[in-house]
N, C-alpha and C positions, 0 to 999 in steps of 0.2 A: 517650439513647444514639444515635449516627452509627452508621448503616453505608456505608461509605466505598465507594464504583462510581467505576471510573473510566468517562468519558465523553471521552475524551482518543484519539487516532487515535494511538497507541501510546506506553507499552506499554498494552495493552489488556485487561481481565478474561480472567484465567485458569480454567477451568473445575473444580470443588472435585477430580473422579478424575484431571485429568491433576497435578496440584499432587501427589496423594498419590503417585500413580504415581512422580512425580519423587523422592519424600522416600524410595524406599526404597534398602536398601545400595549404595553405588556398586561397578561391577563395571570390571573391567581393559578397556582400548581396544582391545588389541591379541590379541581373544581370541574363538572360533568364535560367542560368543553376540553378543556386539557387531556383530560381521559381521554373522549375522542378523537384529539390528535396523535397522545402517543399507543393508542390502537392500530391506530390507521399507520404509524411509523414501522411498529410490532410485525406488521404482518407485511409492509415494502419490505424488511429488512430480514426477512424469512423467503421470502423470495430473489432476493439480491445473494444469501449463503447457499439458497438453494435446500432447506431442510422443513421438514414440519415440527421441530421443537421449538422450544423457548431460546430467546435471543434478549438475553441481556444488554439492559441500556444503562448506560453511567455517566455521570459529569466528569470528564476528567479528557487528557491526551491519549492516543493510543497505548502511552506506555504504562496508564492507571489500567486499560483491563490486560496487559502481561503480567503485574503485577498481582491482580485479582486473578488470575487463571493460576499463577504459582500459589498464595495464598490461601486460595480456597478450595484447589482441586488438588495438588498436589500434599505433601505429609514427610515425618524427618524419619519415614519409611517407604518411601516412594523413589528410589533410586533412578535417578532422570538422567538420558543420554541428551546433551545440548551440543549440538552444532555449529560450530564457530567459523564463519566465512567474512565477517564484517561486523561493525557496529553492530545493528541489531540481534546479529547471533548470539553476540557477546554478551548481551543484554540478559537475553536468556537466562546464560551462565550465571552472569553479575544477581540477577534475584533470584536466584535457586539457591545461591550461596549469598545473601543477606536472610532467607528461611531458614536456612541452615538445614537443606533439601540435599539429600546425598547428590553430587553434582559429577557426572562422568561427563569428560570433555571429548569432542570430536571436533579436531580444528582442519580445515581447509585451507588453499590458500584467499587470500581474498582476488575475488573475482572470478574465482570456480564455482561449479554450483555442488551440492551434493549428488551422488547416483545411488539409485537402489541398491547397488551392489554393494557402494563402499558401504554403505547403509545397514544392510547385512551382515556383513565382514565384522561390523564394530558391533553387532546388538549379538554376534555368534562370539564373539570376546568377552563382551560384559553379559553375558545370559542374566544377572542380578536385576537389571531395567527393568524397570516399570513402567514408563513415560519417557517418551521422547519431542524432543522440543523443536521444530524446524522452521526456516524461514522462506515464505515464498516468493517475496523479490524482496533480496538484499540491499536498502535503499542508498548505503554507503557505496555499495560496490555497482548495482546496476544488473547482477547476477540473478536468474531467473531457475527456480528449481523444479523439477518434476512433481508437484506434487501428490498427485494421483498415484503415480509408481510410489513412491517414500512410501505413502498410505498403507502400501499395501506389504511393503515391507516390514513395518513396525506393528501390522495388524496382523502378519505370521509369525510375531515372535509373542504378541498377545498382550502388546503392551500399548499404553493410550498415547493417542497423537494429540500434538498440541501443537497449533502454526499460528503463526504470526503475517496474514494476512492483510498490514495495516494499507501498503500500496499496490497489494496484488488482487485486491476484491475491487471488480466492475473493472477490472482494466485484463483481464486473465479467465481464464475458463476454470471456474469453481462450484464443486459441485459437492456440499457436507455432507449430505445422508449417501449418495450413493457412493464416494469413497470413503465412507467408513471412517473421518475423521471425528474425534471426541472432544476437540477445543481449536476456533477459530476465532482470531480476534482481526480488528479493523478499525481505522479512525475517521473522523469527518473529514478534514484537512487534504484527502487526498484526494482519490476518484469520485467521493460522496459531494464533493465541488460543494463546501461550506468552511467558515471560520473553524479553527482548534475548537476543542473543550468537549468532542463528545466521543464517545467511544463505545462498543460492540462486543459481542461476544455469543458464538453461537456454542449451543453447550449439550452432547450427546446424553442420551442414559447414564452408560458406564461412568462418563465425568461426572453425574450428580451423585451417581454410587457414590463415586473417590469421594464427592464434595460431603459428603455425610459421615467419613471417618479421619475428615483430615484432622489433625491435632495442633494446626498452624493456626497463631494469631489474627483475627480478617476482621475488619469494624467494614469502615466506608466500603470499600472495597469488596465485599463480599458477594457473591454471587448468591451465596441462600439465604442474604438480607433482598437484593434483589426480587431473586423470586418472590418472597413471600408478599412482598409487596406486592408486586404483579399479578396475584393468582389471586390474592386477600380482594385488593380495590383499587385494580388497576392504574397504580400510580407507580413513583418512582420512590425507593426507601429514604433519600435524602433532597434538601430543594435541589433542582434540576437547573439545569442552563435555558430556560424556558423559549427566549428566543430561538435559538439553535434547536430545538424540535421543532417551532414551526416553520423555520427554514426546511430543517431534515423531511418532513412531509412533503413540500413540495418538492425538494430536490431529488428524493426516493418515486415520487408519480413520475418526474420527468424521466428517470433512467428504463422506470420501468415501461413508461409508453415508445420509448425507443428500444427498449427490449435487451435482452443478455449478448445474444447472439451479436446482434448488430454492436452492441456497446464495445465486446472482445473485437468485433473485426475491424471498429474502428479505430481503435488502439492501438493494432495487428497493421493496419494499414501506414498511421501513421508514426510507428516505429520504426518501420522496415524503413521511409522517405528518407527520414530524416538521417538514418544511419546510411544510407545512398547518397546524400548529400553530403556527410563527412568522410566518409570514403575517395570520392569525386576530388575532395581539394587535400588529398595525402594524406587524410589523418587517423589514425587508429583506432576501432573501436575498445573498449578497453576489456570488458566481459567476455571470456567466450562464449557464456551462453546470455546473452541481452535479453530483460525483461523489457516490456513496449512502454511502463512508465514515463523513461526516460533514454536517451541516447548517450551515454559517458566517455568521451573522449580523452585518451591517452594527450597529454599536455607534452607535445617532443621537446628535445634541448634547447630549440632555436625562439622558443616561446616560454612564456613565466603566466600561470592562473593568475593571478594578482591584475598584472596588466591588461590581460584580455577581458577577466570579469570588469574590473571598471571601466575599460572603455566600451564594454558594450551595455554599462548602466549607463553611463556618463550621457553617453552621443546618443544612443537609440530608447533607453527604458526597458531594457532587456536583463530581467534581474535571470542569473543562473547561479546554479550551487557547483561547490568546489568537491573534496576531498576531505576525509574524515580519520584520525586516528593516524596509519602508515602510509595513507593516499594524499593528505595534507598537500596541497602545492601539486600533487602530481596530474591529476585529470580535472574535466570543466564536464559540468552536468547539465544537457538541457533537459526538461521535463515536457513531457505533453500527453498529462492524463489531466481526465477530469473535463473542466470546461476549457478545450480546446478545438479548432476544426480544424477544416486545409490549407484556410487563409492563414491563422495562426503558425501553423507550421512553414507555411511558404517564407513568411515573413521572419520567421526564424533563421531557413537557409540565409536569406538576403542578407540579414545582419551580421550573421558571424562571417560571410563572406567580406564584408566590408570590413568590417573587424582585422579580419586577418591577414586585408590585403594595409590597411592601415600598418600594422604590426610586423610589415615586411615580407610575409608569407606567399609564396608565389599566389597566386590567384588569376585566371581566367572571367571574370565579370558575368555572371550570369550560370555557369557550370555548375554548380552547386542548385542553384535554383531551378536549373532543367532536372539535373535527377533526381531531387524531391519530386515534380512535378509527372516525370514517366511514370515515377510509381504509383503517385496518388490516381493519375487518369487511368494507368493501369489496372487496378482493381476496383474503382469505379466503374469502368466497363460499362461507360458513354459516352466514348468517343469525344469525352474531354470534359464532359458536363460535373466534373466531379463534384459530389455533393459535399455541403460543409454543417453537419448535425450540429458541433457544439455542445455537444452535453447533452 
């Protein structure tokens, strides 16, 4: 018998009470108890960006509110610096140029992150910007950026930040009002440990400025359909994924009764293991700078993606993501945000060691799973009792 774990940076393991939570009778959108559910979401998910404005709620995947932050905040006067380090940077790119948003490219390579400086460098080139577009973990590449620094970069040159925080909110240290960011978006599917289909956006002053002269086409999508909704009678402007709010309430209490702090360092903790355990049996990390998402492993010559993902579907239930775009075939992705704990992760090391020794790869029996295991007792710091939160 499999028991099937996803280890995949979304969709991501859902927790067994929010699932049940989800399964009970569906109840009408447009009615006093719905209301008080998505209040109650409204105000988890302002403490989860960290801000005291409005936070935009949408039925769709993370990439319906990138799409509604280009459509509705930006303008075919809005000269936007986008950041290309991987799939999602590109993404950026790819709807700035379907608005037909002046689109200034800033390409990295994949698996660097961006720095303030280069950051500088190119908004002291293009002085024309007006909004700049960044990503805070690169989910293609595993690359982790400063965001705080960026912030503060693109708010000296006076032009509006827009990030794409779809895997880096509740698994990273984020904080919208006090660095100064104007557009933060985030999806269910990841660290929010629920089904696709619903998606975020926290939304500065200055962004509702922009949203008030933008000259871009926006129906569904729209943020000042959104709002007005919201402010009008607090609902949603279009039917909602009904279930998946009353998961998102409870799933938003759960994170926030374990708190921010503790959420980043649980993350923090088991990112570091897990990249100690691939270390431990030869293998590369592939980022140099590693967001705690996920651990991305450089796939060497002596080994093929293909082979290693299925046999660690095949034999164990261990589903992992490959490589995306020029990464295709080259690295193996294991995931561990969202609803994950120690044991999860240990049982991670375990597997791919088998895996790997299956697969002919030198292997020592256990090695891997001791230095996941130093680090996790290690900053548990009791003497071995390491805690396993889960979500």
């Amino acid at each position: 018998m499999r028991k099937i774990r996803l280890y995949t940076p979304g969709p991501t393991m859902v927790p067994e009470d929010i699932s049940l939570e989800m399964a009970a009778p569906i109840m009408h959108h447009r009615t006093a108890e719905f209301s008080a559910i998505l209040d109650a979401c409204h105000e988890r998910l302002r403490y989860l960006f960290q801000t005291k404005g409005l936070v935009v709620m949408l039925t769709s995947s993370g990439t319906g509110a990138m799409e509604g932050a280009v459509s509705s905040v930006l303008s075919t006067k809005t000269p936007t610096l986008c950041v290309r380090g991987g799939k999602f940077g590109e993404r950026w790119a790819e709807l700035c140029t379907a608005y037909r948003v002046p689109m200034i490219p800033l390409d990295i390579a994949w698996g660097e992150s961006i720095t303030p400086d280069h950051l500088r460098a190119a908004l002291r080139e293009h002085p024309e910007a007006k909004a700049v577009c960044l990503t805070h973990s690169e989910t293609s590449t595993g690359a982790l950026a400063d965001i705080r620094a960026c912030a503060d970069a693109v708010r000296e040159h006076g032009a509006l930040c827009i990030v794409d925080s779809i895997t880096g909110l509740g698994v990273h240290e984020f904080r919208f009002d006090e660095w100064g960011i104007d557009v933060a978006i985030t999806g269910s599917q990841k660290g929010l440990m629920l089904p696709p289909g619903l998606a975020f956006a926290a939304v500065s002053d200055r962004a509702w400025e922009s949203a008030k002269r933008s000259d871009l086409p926006s129906y569904y999508l729209s943020f000042l359909q959104a709002r007005k909704a919201w402010e009008k009678e607090k609902t949603t402007a279009w039917t909602p994924a009904i279930t998946l709010f009353v998961g998102l309430a409870k799933a938003l209490a759960r994170m926030q009764e374990e708190g921010l702090e503790a959420l980043w360092a649980r993350h923090a903790r088991m990112g570091e293991a897990m990249r100690e355990a691939v270390r431990v049996l030869g293998l590369d990390v592939f980022p140099r700078v590693p967001a705690n998402v996920q651990t991305v492993i450089t796939v060497p010559p002596e080994l093929t993606y293909s082979r290693l993902s299925k046999r660690l579907y095949d034999d164990y239930g261990m589903k992992v993501a490959g490589g995306q775009g020029e990464l295709t075939g080259k690295i193996l992705r294991i995931a561990h945000v969202g609803y994950i704990d120690d044991g999860d992760l240990v049982v991670a090391a375990a597997f791919l060691e088998r895996t790997l020794a299956a697969e002919g790869w030198k292997v020592r029996p256990g090695e891997a799973v001791a230095a996941a295991q130093r680090v996790l007792m290690r900053a548990a710091g009791d003497g071995g009792r390491a805690a396993a939160s889960g979500g």
